[in-house]
N, C-alpha and C positions, 0 to 999 in steps of 0.2 A: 435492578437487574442483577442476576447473579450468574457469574462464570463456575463453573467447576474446579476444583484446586489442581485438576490436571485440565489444562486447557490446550490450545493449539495456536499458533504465529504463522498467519500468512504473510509474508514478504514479499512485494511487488517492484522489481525494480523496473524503469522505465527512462523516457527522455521528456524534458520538462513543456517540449514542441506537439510531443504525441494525442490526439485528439480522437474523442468518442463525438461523433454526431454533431460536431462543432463545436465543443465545449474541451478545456481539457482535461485528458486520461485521467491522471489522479484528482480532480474533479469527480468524473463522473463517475469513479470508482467509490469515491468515500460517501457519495450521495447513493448510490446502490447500497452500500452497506447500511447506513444509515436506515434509510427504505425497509432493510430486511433486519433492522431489530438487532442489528450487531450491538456488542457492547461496546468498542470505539474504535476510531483508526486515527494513524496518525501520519503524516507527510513531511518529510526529512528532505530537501533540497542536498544534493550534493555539489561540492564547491570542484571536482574535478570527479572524471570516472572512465570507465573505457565498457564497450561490452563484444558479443558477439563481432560485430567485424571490427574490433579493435580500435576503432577512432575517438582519437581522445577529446572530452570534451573539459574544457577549464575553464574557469571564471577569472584565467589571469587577464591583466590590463594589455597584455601584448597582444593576447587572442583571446577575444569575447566569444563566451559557445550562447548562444540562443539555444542551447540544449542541453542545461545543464542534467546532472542525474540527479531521479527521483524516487526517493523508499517510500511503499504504502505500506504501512507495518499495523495489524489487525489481530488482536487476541482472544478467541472466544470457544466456545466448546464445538470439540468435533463436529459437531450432527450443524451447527449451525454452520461452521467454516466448509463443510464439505458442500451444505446446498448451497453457497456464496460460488465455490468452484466455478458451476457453467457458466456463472456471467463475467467471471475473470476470463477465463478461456476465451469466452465470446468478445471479449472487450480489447484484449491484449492483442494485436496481432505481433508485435517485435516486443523484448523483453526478456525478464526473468522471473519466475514467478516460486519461488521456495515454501515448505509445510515443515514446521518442528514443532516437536509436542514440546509442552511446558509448563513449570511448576508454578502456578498462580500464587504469589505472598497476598497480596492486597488488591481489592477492587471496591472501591468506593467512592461514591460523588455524594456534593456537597448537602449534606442535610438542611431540609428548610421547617421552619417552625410554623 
């Protein structure tokens, strides 16, 4: 598979509770992409974060969040990240959902003989 050297970074942030159809969000997000032939994604747990209505979620031992914060971070060329778009939109209903262009150095998986 091949990205273009100028490629695009969708950013998904989310809560690790939030659920698509019973399954959850950043699940059925990364398997949607998957599905549509992205080049890859990736899922970052955050160990604290706060969003829109400002509640903080932490991973300290004081206050356990069952909702910790979640990065889906997805880099592939325009045309393919923009038709991924409706089904973020469709997916997301609370969140954050960011687009920046970006200068692709390397993309390569492992060669088999």
């Amino acid at each position: 598979m091949q990205i273009p050297e100028q490629g695009w970074l969708l950013r998904v942030f989310i809560g690790e509770s939030d659920r698509w159809h019973g399954q959850p969000l950043y699940q059925a997000i990364v398997l949607k992409a998957r599905e549509m032939h992205l080049a890859g994604a990736t899922v970052l747990r955050g160990p604290m974060g706060y969003g829109a209505n400002s509640r903080l979620h932490t991973a300290s031992i004081l206050r356990l969040s069952e909702d910790l914060p979640m990065v889906i971070e997805i880099v592939d060329s325009k045309e393919k990240i923009d038709a991924f778009l409706p089904h973020v939109d469709a997916m997301v209903a609370e969140g954050l959902v960011t687009l920046e262009e970006v200068r692709v150095f390397k993309y390569r998986g492992k060669t088999t003989i």
